[in-house]
VEXZA-414105 format. One line per field, with one value per residue (C-alpha): x negated, z, y; residue in one letter. Coordinates in nm, 4 decimals, decimal comma. Layout:
BEGIN
px: [X ...] $
pz: [Z ...] $
py: [Y ...] $
r: [A ...] $
END
This chain:
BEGIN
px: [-3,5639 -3,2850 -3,0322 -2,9748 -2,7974 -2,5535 -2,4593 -2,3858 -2,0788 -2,0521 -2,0725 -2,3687 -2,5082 -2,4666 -2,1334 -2,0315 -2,2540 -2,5899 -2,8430 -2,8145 -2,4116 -2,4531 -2,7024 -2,4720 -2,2153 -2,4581 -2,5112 -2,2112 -2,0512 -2,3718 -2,3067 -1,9545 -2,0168 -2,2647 -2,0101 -1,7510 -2,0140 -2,1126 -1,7686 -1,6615 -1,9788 -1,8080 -1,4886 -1,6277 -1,8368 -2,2047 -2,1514 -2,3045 -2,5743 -2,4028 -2,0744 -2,0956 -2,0751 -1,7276 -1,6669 -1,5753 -1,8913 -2,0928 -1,9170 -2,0265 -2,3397 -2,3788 -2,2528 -2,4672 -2,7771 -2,6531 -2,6297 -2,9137 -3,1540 -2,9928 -2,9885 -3,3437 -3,4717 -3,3180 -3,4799 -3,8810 -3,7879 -3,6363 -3,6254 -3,9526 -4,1561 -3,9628 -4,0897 -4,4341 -4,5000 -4,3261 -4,5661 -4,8874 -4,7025 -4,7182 -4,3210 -4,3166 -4,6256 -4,5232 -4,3881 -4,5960 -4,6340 -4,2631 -4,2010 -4,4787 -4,3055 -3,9401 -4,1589 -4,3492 -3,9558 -3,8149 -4,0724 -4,0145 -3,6731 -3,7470 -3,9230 -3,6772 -3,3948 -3,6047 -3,6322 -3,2682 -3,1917 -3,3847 -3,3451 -2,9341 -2,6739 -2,6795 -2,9814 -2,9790 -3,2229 -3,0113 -2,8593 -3,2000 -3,2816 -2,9616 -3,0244 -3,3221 -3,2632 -2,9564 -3,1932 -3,4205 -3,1247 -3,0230 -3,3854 -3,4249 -3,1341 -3,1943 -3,5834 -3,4145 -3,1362 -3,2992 -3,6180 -3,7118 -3,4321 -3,3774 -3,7345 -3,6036 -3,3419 -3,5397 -3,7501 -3,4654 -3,1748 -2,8364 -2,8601 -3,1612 -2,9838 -2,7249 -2,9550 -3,1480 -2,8426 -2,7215 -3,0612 -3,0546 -2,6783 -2,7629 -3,0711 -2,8844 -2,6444 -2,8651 -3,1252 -3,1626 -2,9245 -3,1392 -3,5180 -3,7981 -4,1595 -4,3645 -4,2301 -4,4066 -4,2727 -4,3513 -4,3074 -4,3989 -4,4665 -4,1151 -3,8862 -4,1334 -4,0537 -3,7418 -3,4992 -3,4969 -3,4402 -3,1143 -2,9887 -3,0253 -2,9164 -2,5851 -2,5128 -2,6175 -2,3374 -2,0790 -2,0982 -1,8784 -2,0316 -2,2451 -2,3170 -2,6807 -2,7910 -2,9398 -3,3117 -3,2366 -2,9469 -3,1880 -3,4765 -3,2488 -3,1026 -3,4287 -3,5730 -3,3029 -3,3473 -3,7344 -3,6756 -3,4139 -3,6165 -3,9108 -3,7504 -3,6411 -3,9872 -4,1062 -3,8146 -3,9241 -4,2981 -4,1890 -4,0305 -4,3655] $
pz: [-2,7404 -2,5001 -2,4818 -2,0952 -1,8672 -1,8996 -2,2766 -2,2053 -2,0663 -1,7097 -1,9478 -2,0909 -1,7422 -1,6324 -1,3992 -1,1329 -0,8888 -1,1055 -0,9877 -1,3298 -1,2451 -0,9002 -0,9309 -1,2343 -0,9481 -0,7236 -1,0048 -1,0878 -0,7520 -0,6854 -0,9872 -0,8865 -0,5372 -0,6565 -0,9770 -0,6472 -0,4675 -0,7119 -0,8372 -0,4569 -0,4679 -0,7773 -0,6801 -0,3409 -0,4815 -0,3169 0,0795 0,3038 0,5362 0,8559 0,7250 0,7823 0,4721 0,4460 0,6107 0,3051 0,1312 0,4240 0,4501 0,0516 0,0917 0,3972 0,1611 -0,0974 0,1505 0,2902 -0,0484 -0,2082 0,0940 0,1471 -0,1884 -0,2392 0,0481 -0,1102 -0,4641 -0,2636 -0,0322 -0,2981 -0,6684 -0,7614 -0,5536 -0,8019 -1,0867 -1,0019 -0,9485 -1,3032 -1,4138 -1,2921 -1,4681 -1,7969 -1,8256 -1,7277 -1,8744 -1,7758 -1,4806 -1,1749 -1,3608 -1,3920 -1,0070 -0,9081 -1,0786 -0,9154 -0,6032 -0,6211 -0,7147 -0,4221 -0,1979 -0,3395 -0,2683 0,1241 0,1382 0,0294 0,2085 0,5219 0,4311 0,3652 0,6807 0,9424 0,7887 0,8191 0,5636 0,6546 0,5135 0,1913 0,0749 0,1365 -0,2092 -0,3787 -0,2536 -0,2819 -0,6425 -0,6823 -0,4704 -0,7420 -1,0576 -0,9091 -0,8081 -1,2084 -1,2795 -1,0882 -1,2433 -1,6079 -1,5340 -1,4117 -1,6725 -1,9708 -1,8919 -1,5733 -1,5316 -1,9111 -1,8894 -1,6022 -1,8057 -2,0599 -1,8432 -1,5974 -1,7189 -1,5563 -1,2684 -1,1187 -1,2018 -0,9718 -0,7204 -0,7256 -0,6960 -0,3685 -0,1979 -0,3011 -0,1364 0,1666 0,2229 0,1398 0,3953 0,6541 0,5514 0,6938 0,5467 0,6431 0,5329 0,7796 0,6388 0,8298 0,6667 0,3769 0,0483 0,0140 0,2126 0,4747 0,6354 0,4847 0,6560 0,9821 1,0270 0,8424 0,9556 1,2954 1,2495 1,0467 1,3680 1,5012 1,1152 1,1383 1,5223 1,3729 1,0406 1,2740 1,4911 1,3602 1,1125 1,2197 1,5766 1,6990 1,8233 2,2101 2,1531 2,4588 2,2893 1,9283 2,1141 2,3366 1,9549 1,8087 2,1386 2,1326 1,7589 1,7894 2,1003 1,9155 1,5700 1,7744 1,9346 1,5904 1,4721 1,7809 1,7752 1,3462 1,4747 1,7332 1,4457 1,2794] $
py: [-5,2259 -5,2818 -4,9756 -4,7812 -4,9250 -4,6484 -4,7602 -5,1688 -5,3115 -5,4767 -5,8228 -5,7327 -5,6282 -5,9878 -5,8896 -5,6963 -5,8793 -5,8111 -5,6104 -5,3646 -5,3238 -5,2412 -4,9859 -4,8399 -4,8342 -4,5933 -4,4043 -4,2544 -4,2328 -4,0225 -3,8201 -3,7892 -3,6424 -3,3861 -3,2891 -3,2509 -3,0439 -2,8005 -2,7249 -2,6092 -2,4241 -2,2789 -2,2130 -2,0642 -1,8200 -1,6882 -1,7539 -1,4823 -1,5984 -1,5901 -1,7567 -2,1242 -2,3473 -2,5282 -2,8738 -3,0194 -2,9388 -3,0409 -3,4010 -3,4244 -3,3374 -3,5729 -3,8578 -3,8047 -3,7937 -4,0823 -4,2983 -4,1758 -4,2860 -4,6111 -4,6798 -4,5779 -4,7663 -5,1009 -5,0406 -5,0141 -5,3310 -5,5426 -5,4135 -5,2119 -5,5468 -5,7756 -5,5611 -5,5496 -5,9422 -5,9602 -5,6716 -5,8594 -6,1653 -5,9664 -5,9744 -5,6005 -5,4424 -5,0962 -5,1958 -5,0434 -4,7184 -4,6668 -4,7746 -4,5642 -4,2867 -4,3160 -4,3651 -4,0043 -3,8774 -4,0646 -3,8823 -3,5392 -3,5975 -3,6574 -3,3823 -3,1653 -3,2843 -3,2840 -2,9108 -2,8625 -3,0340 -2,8345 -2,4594 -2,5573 -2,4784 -2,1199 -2,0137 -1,8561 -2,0986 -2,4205 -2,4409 -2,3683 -2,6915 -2,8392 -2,7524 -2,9058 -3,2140 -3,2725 -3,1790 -3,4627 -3,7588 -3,7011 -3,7674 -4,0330 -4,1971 -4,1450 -4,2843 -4,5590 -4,6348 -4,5212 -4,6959 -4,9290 -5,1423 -5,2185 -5,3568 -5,5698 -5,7076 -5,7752 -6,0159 -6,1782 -6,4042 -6,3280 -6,5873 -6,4257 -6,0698 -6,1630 -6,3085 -5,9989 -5,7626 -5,9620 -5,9143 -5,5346 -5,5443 -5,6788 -5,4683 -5,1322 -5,1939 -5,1816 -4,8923 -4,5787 -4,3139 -4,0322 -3,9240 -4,0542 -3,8835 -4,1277 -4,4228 -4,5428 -4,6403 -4,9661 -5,3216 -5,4885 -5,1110 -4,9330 -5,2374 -5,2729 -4,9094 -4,7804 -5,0391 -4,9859 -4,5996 -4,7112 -4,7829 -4,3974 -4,2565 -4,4353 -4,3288 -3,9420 -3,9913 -4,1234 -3,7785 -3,5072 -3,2600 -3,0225 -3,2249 -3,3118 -3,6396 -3,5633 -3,7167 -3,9332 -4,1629 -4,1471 -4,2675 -4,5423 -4,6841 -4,7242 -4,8605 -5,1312 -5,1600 -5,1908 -5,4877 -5,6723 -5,6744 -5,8122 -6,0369 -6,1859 -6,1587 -6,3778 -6,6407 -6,6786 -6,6965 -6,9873 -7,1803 -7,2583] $
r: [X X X X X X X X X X X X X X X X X X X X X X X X X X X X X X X X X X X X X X X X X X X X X X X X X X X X X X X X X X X X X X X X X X X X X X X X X X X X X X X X X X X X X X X X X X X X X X X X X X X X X X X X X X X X X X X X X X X X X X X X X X X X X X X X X X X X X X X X X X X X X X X X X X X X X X X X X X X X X X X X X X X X X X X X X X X X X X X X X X X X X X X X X X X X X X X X X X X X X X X X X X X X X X X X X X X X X X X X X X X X X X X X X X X X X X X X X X X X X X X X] $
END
């Protein structure tokens, strides 16, 4: 049986650009940030209700939010697909069991963070969820590791690795940053819907901490985001 992700070296990954090394790459820099969060959490002791939680924390937080949605949104639009077809191919024979289950962890994670998001970091119950949002993300990455992409890697050779990982790249840097409950998990419906509202997440991360987006200039991005995608759906149409 091939050994987690965590265990191999980049060579045995198939490189920096493969699929298996970038996600590695997510991985810890997500475990980093919440390892950063929780020890200012430490260090600041129990924060009454009305004092506002530090910047610092806050612009962690909003980092980790921001990675762990964009880099979620890449794995349902280009990795778990590519390990269902080989699952129906019998290359992957656990292979839409284990996507479904990152999937239903994904979702829980949305939900929460939506949660976290609109009772503010005020509330006492803000670092319950925080909590559990974290005990989830560490989850999510050992199911991963330790299980679902190994089985990946034991049905790809490195070229298509690679090939993989640049399609997962160029797909995460264009996903929303942000949880969206009405989009669904899975293509053609999570890329119809979600990357449009990327637009309107990255105008909302580039406002300082703490700052609202007016609903006029969210609904004016995704407007302009909505034209110009189908206007590039129409122009592809026109070419066959």
């Amino acid at each position: 049986m091939t050994p987690s992700i965590a265990e191999q070296s980049i060579e045995e990954l198939g490189g920096h650009a493969s699929i298996l090394a970038r996600q590695r790459r997510d991985h810890a820099e997500l475990d980093r940030l919440m390892a950063s969060y929780e020890a200012g959490r430490a260090s600041a002791g129990p924060v009454p209700a009305a004092e506002p939680v530090p910047e610092e924390r806050q612009r962690i937080l909003r980092d980790i939010v921001q990675l762990t949605f964009s880099h979620a949104f890449a794995e349902e639009t280009v990795l778990w697909p590519a390990v269902r077809r080989l699952a129906a191919a019998g290359e992957v024979p656990d292979g839409e069991e284990l996507t479904s289950r990152v999937e239903g962890e994904h979702q829980r994670i949305n939900d929460l963070v939506v949660e976290m998001e609109r009772i503010g970091p005020a509330d006492p119950r803000h670092d319950e969820l925080v909590a559990e949002v974290f005990a989830l993300i560490r989850q999510d990455i050992r199911d991963e590791e330790d299980l679902l992409l190994p089985r990946l890697q034991e049905a790809l050779d490195t070229a298509r690795l690679r090939r993989l990982g640049s399609a997962w790249e160029i797909v995460r840097r264009t996903a929303p940053t942000r949880p969206h409950p009405a989009v669904p998990r899975r293509p053609p419906a999570n890329a119809l819907l979600g990357v449009p509202l990327s637009a309107v997440d990255r105008l909302r991360d580039a406002l300082p901490i703490g700052t609202r987006m007016r609903p006029g200039t969210a609904f004016a991005a995704a407007g302009a985001c909505l034209g110009a995608a189908w206007l590039v759906a129409r122009g592809v149409r026109g070419r066959h």
